[in-house]
Backbone as CSV, one residue per row, in Angstrom:
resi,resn,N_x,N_y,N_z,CA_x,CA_y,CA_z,C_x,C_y,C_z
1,UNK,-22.706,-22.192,18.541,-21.296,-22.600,18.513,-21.186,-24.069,18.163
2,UNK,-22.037,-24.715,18.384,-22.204,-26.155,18.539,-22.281,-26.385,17.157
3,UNK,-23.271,-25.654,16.722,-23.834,-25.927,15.200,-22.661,-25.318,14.237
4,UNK,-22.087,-24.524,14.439,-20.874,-23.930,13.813,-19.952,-25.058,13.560
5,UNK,-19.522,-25.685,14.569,-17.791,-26.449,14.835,-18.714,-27.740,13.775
6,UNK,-19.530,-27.910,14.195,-20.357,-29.657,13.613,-19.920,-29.321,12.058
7,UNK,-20.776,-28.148,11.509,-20.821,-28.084,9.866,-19.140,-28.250,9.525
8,UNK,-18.308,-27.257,10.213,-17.412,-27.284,10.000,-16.392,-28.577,10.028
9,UNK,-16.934,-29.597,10.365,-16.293,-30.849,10.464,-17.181,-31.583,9.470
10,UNK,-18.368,-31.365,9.043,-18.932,-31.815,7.670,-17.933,-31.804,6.581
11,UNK,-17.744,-30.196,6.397,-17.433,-30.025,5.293,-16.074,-30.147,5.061
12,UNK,-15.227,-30.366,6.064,-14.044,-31.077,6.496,-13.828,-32.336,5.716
13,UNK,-14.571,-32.640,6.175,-15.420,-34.454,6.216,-15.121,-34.547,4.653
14,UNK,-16.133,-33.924,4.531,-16.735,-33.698,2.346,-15.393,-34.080,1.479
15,UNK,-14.431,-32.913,2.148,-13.275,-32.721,1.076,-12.327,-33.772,1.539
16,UNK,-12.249,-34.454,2.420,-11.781,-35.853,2.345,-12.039,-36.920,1.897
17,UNK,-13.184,-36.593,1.813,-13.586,-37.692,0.633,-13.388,-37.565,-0.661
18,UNK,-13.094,-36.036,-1.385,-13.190,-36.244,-2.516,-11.922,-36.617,-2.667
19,UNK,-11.063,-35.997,-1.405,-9.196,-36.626,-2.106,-9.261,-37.746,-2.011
20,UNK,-9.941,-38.438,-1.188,-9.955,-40.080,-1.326,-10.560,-40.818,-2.725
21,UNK,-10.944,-39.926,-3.370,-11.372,-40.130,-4.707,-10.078,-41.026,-6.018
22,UNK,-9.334,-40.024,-5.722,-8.167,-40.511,-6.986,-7.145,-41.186,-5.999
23,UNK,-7.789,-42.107,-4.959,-6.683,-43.133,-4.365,-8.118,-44.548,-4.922
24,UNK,-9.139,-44.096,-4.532,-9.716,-45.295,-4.745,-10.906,-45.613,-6.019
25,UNK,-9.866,-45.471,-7.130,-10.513,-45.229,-8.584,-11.170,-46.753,-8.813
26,UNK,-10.635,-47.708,-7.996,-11.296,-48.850,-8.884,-12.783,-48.805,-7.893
27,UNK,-12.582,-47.831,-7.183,-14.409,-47.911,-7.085,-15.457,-47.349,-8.103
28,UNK,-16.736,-48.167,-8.259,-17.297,-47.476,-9.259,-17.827,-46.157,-8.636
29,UNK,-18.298,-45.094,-9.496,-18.925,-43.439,-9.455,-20.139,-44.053,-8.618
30,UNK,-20.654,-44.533,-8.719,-21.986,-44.736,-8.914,-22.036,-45.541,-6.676
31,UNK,-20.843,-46.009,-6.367,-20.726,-46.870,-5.206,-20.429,-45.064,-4.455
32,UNK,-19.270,-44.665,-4.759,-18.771,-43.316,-4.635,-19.301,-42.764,-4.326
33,UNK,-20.524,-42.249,-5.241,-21.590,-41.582,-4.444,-22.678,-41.430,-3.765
34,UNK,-23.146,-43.022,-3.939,-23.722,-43.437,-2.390,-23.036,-43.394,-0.775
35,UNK,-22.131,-44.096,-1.300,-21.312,-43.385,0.554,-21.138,-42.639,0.331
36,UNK,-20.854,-41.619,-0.306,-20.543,-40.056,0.021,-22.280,-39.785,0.722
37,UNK,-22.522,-39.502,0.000,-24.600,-39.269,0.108,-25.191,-39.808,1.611
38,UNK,-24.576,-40.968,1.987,-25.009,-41.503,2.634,-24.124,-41.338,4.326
39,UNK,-22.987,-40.839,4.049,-22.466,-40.363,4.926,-23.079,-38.773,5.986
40,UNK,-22.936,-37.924,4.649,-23.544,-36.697,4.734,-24.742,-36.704,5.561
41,UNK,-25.621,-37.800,5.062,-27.146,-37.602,5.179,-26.745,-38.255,7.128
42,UNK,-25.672,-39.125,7.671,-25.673,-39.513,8.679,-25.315,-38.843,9.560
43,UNK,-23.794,-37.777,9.018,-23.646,-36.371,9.906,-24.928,-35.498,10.382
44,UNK,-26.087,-34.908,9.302,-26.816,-34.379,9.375,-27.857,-34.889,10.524
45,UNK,-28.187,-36.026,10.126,-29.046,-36.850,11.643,-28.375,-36.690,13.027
46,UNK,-27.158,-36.699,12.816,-26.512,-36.537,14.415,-26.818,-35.410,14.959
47,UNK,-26.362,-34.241,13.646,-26.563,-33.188,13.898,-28.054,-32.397,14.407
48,UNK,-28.994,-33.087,13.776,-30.156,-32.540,14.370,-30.725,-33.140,15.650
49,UNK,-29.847,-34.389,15.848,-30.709,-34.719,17.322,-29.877,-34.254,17.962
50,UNK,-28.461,-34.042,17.980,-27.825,-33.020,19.172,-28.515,-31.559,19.647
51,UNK,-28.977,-30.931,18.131,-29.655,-29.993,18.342,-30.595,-29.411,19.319
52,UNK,-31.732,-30.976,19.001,-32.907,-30.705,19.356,-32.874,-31.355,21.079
53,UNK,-31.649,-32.263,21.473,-31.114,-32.675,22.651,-31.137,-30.895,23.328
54,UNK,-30.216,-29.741,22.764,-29.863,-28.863,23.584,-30.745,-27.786,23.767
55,UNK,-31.932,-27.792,22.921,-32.971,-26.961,23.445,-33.988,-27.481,24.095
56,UNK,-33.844,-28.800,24.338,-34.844,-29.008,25.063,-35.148,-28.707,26.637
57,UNK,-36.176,-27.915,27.192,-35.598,-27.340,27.978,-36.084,-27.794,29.401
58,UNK,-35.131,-28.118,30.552,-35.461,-29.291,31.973,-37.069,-28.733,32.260
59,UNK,-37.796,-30.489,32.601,-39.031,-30.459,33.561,-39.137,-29.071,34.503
60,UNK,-40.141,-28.311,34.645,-40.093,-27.512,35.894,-40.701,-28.241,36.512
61,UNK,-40.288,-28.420,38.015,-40.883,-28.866,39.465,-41.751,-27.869,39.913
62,UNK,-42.431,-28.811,40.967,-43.444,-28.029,41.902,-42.625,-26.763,42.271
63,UNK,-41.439,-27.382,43.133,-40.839,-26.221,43.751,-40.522,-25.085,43.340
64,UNK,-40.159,-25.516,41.738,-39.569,-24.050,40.970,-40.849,-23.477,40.675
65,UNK,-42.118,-23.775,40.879,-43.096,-22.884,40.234,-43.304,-22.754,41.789
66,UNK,-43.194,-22.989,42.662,-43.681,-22.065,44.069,-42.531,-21.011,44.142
67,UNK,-41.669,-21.323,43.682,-40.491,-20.158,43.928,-40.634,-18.698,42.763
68,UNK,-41.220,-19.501,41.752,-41.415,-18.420,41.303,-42.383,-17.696,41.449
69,UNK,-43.668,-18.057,42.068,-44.517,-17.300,42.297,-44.392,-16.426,43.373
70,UNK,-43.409,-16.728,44.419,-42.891,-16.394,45.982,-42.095,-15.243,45.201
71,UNK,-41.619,-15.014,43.767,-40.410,-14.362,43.697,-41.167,-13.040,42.889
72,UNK,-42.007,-13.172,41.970,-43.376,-12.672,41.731,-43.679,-11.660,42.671
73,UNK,-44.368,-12.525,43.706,-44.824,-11.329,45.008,-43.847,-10.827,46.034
74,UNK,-42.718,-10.939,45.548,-41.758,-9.916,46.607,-41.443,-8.985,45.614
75,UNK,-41.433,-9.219,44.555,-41.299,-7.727,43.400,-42.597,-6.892,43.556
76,UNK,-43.584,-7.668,43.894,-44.978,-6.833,43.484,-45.150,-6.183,44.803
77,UNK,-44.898,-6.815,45.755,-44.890,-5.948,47.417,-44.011,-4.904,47.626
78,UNK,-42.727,-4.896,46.756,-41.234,-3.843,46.332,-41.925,-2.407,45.576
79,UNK,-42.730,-2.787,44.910,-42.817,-1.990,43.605,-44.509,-1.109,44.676
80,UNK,-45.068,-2.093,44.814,-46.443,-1.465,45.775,-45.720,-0.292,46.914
81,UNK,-44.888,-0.993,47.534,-44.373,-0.440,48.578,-43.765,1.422,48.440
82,UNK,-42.937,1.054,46.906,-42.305,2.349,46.594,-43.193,3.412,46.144
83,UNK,-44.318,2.851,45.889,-45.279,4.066,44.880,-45.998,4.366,46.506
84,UNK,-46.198,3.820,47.339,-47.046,4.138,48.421,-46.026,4.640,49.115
85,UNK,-44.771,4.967,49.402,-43.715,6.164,49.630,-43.815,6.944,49.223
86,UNK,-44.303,6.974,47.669,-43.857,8.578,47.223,-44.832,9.064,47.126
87,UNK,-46.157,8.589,47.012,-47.367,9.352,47.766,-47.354,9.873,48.896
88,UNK,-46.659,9.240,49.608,-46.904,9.837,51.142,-45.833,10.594,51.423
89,UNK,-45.111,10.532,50.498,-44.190,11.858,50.446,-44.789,13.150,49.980
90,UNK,-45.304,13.114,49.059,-45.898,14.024,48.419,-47.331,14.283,49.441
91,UNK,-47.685,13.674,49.536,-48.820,14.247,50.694,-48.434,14.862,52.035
92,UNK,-47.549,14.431,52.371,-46.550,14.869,53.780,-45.910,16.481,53.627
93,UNK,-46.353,16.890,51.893,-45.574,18.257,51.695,-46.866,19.567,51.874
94,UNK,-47.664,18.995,52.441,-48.461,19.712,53.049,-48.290,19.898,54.384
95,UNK,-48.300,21.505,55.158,-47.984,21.896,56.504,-48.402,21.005,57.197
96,UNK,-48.113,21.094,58.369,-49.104,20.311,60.029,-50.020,19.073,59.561
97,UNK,-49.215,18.161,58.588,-50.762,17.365,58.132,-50.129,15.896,59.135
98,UNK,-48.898,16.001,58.365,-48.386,14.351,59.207,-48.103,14.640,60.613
99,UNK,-48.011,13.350,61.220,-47.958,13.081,62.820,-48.841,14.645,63.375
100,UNK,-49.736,14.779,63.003,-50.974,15.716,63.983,-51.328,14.497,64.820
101,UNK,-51.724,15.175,65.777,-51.978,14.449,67.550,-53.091,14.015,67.367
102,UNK,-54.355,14.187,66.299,-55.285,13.553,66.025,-55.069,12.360,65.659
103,UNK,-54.552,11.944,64.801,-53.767,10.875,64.006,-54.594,9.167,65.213
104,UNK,-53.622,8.880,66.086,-54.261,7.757,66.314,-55.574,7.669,67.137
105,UNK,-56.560,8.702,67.057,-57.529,8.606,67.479,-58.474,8.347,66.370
106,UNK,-58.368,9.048,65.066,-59.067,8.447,63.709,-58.512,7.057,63.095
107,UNK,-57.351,6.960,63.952,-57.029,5.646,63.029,-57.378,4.504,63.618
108,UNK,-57.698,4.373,65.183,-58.658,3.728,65.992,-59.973,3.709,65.255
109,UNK,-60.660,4.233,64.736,-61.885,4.520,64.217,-61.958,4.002,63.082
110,UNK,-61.048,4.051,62.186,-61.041,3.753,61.105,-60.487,1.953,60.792
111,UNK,-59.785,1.048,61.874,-60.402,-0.480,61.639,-59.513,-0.513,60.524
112,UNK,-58.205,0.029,60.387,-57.362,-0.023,59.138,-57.039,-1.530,59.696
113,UNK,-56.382,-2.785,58.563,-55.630,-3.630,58.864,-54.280,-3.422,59.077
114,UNK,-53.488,-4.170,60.308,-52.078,-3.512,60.644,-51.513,-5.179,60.775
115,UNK,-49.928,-4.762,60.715,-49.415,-6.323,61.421,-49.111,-6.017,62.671
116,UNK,-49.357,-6.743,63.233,-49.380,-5.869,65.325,-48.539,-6.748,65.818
117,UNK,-48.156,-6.682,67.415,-47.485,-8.073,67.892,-48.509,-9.221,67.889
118,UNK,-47.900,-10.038,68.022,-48.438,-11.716,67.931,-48.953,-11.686,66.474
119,UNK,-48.662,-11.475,65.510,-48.928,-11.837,64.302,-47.817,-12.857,63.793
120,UNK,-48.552,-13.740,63.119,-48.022,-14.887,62.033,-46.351,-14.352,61.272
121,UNK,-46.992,-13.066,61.059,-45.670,-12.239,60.014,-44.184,-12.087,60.389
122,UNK,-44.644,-11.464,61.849,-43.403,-11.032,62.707,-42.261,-12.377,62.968
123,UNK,-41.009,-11.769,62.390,-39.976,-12.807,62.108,-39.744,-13.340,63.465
124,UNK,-40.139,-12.965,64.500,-39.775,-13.889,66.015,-40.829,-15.115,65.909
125,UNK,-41.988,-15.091,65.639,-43.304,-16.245,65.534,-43.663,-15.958,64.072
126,UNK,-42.780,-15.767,62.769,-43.060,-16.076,61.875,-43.631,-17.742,61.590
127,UNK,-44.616,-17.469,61.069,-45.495,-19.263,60.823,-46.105,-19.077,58.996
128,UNK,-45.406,-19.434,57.866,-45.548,-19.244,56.691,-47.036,-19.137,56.151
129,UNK,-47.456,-19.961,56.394,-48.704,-20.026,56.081,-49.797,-19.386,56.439
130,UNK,-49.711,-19.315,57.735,-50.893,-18.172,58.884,-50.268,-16.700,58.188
131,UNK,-49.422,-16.676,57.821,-49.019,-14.956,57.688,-49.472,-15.149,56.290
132,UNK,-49.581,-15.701,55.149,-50.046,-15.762,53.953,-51.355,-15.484,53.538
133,UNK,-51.804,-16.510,54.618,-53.398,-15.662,54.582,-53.762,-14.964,55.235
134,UNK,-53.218,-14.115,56.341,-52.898,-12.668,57.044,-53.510,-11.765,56.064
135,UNK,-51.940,-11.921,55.363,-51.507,-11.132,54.152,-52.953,-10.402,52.984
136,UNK,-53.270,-12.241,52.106,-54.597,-11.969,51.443,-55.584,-11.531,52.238
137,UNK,-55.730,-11.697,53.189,-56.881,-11.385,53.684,-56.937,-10.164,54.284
138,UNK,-55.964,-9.338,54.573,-55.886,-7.935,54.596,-55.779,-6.816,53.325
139,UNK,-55.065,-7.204,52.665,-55.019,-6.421,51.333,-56.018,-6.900,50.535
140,UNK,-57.197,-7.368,50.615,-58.603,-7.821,50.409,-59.167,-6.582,51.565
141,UNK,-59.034,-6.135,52.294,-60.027,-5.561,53.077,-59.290,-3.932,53.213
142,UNK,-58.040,-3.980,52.248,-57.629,-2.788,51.885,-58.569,-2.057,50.519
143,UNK,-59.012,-2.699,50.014,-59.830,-2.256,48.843,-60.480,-0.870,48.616
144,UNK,-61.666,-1.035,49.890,-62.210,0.186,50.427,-61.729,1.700,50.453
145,UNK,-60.481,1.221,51.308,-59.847,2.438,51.335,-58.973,3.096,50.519
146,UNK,-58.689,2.162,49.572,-57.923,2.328,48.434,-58.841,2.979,47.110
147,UNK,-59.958,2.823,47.109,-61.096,3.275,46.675,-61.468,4.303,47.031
148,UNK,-61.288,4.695,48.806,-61.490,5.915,48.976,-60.549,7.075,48.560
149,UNK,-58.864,6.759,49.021,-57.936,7.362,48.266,-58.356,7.928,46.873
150,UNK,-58.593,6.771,45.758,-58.896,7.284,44.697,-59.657,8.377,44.060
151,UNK,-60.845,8.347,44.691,-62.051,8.952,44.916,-61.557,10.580,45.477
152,UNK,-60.515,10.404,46.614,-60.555,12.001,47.372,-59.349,12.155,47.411
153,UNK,-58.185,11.963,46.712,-56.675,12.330,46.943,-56.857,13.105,45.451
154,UNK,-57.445,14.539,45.695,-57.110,15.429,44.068,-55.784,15.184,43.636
155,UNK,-55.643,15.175,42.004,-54.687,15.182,41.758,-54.054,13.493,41.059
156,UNK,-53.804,12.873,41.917,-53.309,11.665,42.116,-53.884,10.579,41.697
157,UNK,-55.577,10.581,40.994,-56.321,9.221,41.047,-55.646,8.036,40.268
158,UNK,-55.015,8.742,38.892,-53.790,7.216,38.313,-53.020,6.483,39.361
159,UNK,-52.501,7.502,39.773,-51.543,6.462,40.640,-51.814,5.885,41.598
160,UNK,-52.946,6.234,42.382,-53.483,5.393,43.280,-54.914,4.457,42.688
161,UNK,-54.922,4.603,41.708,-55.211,3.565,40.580,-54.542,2.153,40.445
162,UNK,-53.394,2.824,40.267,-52.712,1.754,39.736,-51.485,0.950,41.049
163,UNK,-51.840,1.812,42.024,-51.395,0.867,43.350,-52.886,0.001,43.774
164,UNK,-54.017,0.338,43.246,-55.056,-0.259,43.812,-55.285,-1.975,42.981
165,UNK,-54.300,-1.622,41.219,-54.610,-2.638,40.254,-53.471,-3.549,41.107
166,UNK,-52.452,-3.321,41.301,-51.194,-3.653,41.473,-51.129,-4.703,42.795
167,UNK,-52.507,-4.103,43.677,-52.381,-4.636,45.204,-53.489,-5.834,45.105
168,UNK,-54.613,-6.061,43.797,-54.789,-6.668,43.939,-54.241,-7.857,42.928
169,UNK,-53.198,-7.567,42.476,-52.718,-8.748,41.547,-51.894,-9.422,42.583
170,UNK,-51.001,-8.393,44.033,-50.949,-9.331,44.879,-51.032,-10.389,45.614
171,UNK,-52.654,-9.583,45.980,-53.787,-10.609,46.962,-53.699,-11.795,45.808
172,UNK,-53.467,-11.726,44.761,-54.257,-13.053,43.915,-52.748,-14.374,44.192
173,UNK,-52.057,-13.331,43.891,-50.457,-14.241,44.314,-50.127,-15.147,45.272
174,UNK,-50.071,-14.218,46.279,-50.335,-14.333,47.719,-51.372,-15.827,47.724
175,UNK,-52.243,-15.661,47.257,-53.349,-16.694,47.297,-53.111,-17.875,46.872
176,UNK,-52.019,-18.169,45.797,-51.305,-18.774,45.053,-50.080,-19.634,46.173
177,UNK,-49.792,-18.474,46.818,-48.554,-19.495,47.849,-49.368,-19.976,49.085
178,UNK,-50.326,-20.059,49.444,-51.013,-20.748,50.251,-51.021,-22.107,49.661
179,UNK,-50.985,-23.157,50.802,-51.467,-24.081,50.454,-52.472,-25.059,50.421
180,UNK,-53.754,-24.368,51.252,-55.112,-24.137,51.379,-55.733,-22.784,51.130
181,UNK,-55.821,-22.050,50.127,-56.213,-21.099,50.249,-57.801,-21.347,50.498
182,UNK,-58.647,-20.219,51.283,-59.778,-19.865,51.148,-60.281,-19.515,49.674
183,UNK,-61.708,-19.979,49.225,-62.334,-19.754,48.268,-63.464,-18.431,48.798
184,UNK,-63.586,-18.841,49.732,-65.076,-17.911,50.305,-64.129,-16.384,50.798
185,UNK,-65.160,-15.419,50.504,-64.906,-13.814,50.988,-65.103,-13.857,53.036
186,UNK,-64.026,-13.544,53.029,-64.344,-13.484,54.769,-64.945,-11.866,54.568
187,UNK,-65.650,-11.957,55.635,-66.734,-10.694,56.105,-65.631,-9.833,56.411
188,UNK,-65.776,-8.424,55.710,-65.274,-7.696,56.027,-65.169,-6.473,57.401
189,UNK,-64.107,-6.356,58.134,-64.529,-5.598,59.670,-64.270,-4.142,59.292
190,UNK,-63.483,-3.834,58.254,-63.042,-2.789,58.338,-63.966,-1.514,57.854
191,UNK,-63.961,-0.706,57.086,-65.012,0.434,56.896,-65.329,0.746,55.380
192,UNK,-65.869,0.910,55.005,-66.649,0.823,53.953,-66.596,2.169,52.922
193,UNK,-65.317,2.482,51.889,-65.223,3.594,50.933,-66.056,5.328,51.469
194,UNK,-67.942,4.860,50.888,-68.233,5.588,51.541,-68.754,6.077,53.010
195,UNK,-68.121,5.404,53.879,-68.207,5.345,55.108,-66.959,6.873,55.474
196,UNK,-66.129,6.763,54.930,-65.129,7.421,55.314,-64.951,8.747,54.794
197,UNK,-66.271,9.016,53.750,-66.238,10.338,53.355,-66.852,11.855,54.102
198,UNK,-66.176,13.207,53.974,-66.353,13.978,55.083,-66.614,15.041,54.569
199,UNK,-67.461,15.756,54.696,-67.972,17.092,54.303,-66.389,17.835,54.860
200,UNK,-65.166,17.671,56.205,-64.704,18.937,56.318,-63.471,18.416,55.712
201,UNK,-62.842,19.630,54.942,-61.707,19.629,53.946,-60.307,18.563,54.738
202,UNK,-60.666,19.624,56.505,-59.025,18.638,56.704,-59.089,17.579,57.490
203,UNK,-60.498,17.116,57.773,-60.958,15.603,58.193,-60.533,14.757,57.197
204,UNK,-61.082,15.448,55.688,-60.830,14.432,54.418,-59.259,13.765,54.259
205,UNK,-58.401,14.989,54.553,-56.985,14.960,54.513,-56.184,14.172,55.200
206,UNK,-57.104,14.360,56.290,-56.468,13.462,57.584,-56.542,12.040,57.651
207,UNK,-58.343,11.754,57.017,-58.288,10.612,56.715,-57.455,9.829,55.456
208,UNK,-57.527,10.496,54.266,-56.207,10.494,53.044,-54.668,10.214,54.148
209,UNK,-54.470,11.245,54.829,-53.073,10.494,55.201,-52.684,9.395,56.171
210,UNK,-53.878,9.061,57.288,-54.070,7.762,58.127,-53.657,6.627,56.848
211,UNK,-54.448,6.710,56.114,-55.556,5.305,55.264,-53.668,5.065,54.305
212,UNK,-53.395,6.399,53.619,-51.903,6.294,53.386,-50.530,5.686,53.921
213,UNK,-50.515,6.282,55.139,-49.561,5.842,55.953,-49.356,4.543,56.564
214,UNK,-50.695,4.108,56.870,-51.271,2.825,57.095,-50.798,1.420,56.559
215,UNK,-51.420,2.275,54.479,-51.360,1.256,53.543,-49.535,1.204,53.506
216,UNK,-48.377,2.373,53.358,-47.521,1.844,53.395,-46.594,1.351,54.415
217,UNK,-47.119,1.674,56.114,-46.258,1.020,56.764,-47.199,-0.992,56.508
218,UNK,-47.680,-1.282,56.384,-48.494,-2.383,55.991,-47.451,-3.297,55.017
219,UNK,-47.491,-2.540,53.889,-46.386,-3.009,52.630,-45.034,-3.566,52.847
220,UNK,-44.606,-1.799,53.842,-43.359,-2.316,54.436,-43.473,-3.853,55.366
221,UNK,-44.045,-4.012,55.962,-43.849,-5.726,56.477,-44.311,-6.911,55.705
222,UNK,-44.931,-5.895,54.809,-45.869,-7.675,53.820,-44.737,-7.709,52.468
223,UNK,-43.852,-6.751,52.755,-42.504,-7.141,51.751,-41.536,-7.788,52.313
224,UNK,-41.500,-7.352,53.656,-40.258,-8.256,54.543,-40.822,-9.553,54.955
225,UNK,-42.166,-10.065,55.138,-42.961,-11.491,55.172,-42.643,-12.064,53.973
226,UNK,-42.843,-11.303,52.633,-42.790,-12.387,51.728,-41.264,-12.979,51.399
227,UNK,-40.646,-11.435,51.736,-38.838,-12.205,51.320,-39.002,-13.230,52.056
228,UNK,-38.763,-13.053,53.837,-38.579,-14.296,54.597,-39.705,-15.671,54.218
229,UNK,-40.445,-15.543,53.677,-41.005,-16.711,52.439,-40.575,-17.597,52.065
230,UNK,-39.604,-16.893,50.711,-38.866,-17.588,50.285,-37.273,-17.930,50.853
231,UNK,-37.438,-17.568,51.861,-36.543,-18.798,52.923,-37.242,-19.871,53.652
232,UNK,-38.017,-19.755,53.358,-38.685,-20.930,54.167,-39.811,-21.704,53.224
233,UNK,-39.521,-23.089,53.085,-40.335,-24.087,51.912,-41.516,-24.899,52.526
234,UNK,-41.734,-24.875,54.072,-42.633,-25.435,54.850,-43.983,-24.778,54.410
């Protein structure tokens, strides 16, 4: 629009000059069309540094690149979160499988990472930073089992594929809004892919829907940690 109205006052410009032509004949041709020439050529300079004034586009700050990375991993914890619903929807459409009375006695056993009380995360003693590396450092020790999923959920291995690619582009994020992150692998407590594999069909299942249910009630709070995140710049 800018560049529109400008030319249009050029060429405005232009044809005033030429009517100014047969008022000011005792100028020579030759004077005539240096200021004309020389006018033109001065519109045009304005015109390109206004230009290059309006695309130039503001410094980003620290802050706006922590915000965007904070804004990053609440989409990627959104999007993790929903695909690990509709797995466990779809796994849940099997009879007597969910809430069986076995349930928290394998999941004792199994050393899943949870957010429990007194955690960093929980919005009453939310502490930004301690819950950040909570965060990485659990979905780092989700791997395993996400591996195991892959491995023994027939049917399904893309998609729990691609919650496994997805969770760790997280952890890397996540790692990103720290402001000490760890370099070194903390030792892992939890259980080990093939640790968790079972000769009986509905042990396998059972463990598939613990390790499931787990990973998305997990999500569900490491999506509501990261929103409350980005309310908070400490």
């Amino acid at each position: 629009m800018l560049t529109f109205s400008f030319w249009s006052y050029v060429i405005s410009y232009d044809r005033d000059l030429q009517d100014d032509v047969s008022i000011t004949e005792s100028l020579s041709g030759a004077s005539r069309s240096g200021f004309h020439s020389a006018s033109i050529q001065l519109l045009a300079l304005l015109l390109v540094a206004c230009t290059i004034k309006s695309v130039i586009p503001a410094p980003i700050t620290k802050e706006d690149s922590a915000d965007e990375t904070s804004n990053s991993a609440f989409k990627l914890a959104e999007l993790i979160t929903d695909e690990a619903r509709i797995l466990y929807k779809e796994l849940c459409a099997t009879p007597n499988l969910c809430g069986n009375s076995m349930e928290r006695t394998l999941k004792k056993e199994m050393k899943i990472p949870e957010i429990t009380t007194g955690s960093p995360c929980l919005s009453k003693d939310f502490d930004k930073q301690k819950c950040l590396h909570e965060i990485h450092r659990d979905l780092d020790r989700f791997q395993p089992y996400l591996t195991f999923l892959k491995e023994s959920f027939e049917g399904k291995r893309q998609k729990v594929e691609f919650l496994q690619l997805k969770t760790s582009d997280l952890t890397e994020t996540v790692k990103k809004m720290e402001n000490n992150p760890s370099e070194e692998k903390e030792k892992t407590h939890g259980k080990k892919s093939e640790d968790l594999q079972s000769s009986d069909p509905w042990t396998k299942k059972m463990t598939i829907y613990i390790i499931l249910q787990s990973f998305k009630d997990y999500m569900q709070k490491t999506t509501r940690a990261v929103e409350h995140s980005l309310k908070n710049h400490n």
